[in-house]
Every structure is written in C-alpha cells, then in structure tokens.
SERO-4910 file (N, C-alpha, C, O; in steps of 0.05 Angstrom, whole numbers):
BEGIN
 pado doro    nc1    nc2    nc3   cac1   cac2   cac3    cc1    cc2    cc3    oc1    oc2    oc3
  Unk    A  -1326    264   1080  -1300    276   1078  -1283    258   1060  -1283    233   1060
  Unk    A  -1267    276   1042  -1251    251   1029  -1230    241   1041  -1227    248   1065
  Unk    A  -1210    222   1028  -1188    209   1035  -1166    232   1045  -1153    231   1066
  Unk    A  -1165    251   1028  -1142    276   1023  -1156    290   1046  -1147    282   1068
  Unk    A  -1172    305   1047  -1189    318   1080  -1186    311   1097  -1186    327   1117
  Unk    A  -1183    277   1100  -1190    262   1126  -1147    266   1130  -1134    273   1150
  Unk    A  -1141    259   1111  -1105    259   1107  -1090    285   1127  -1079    286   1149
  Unk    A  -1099    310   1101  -1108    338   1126  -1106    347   1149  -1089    360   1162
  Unk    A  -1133    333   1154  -1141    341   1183  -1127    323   1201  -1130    328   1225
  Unk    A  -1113    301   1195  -1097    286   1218  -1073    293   1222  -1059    285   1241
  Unk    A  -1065    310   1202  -1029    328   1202  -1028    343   1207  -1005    351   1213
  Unk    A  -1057    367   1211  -1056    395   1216  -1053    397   1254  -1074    390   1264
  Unk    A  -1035    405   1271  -1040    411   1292  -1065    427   1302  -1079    441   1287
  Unk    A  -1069    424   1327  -1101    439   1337  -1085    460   1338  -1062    464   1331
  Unk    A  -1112    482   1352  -1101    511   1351  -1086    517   1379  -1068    534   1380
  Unk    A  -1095    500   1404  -1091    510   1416  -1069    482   1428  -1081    463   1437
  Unk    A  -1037    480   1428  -1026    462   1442  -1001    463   1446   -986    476   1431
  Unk    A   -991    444   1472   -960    451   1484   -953    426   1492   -956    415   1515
  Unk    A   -940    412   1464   -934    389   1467   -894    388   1468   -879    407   1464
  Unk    A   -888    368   1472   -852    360   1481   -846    345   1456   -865    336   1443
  Unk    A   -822    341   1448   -812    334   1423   -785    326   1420   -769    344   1424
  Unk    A   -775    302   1413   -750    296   1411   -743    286   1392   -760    270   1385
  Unk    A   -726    286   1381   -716    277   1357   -697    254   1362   -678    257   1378
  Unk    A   -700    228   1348   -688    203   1360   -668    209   1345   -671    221   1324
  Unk    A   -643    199   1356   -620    195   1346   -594    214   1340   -571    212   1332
  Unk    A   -614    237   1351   -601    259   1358   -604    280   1393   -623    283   1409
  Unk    A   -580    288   1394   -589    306   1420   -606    327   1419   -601    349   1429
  Unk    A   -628    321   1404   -653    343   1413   -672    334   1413   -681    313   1403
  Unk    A   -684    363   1432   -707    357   1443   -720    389   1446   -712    412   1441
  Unk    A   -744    376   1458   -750    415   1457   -779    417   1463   -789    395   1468
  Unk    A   -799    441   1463   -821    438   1469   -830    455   1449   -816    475   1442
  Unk    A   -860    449   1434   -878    474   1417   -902    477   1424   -916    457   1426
  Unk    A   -912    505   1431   -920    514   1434   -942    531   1411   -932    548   1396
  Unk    A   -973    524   1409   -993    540   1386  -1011    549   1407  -1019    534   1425
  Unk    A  -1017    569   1405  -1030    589   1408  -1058    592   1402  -1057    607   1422
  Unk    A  -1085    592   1395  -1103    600   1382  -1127    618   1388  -1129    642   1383
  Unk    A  -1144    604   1399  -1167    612   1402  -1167    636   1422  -1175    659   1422
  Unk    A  -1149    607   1448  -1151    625   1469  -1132    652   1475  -1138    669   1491
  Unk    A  -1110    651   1459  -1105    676   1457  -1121    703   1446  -1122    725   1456
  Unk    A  -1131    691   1422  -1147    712   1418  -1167    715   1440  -1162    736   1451
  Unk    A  -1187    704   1450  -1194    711   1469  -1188    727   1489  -1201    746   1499
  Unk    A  -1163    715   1496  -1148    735   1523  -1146    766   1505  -1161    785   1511
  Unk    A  -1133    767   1489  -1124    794   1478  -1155    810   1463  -1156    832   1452
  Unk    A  -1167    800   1465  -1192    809   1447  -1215    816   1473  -1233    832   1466
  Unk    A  -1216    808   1495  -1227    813   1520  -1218    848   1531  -1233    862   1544
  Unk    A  -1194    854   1521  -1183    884   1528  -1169    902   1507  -1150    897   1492
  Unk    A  -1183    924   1508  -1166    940   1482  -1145    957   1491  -1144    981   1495
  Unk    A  -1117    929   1496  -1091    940   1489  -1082    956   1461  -1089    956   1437
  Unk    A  -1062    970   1476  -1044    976   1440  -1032    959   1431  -1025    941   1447
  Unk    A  -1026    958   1406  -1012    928   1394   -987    928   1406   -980    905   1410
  Unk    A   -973    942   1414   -945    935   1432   -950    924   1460   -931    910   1469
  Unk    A   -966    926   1471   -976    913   1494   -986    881   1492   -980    862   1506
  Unk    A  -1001    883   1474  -1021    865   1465   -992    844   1454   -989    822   1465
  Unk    A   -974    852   1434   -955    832   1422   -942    820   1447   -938    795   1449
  Unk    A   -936    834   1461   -915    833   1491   -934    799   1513   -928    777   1521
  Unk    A   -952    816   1512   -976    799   1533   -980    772   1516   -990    751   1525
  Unk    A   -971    774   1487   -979    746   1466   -951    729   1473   -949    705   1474
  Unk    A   -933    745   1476   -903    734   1484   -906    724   1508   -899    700   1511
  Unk    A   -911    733   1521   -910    735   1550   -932    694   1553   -929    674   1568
  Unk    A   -943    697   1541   -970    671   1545   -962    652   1538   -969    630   1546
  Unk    A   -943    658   1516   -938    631   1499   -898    628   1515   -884    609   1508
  Unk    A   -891    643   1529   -869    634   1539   -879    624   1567   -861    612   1579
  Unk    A   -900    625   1577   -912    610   1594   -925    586   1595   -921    570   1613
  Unk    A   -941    581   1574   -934    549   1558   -910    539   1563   -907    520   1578
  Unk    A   -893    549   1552   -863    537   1553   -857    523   1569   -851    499   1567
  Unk    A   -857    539   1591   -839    531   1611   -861    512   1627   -853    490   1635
  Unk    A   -886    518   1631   -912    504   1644   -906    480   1650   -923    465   1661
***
C-alpha cells in the first residue's frame, strides 16, 4: 500500500459507526451517525417500497442517535 492509500484509509470513516463529537473551544457538540452495510442488509432482507424502506433507513439511523 502506498504512503497516500495508507493516508486514505486512516481518514476515511468505517461504514458502519455512531461516534460523539465536540468541538473544543466552542459550545458544540453532537453525535454522527454512518450507516452501511448493515443497513443495507436490514433493507435488502425485505422488499419494501422505497417510501417505506427510506422511512425504516430514517427510522435506524435516528436510533443510533439517540442509542
């Protein structure tokens, strides 16, 4: 792997994570939330309609959130 790949792959977040975040020196803070695999999984296990399916993607990742 080169220098720039190895650079990359240490900045790119994973697919799947729900990490907390604050910003020093200011009043914030906050949480983010990525999604990946296992969403597709969940949504790819049942053939919703895409309005269901977008809803149920909302629905997962506002559950992260708060988790």
């Amino acid at each position: 792997m080169t220098d720039h790949a190895q650079d990359h792959a240490a900045s790119t977040p994973a697919d799947d994570l729900a990490a907390a975040f604050q910003i020093e020196g200011w009043p914030v803070r906050g949480r983010i939330v990525r999604l990946g695999p296992t969403i597709d999984a969940i949504l790819s296990a049942h053939d919703y309609p895409e309005p269901v399916a977008a809803l149920l993607g909302e629905a997962c990742a506002l559950a992260a959130l708060v988790g």
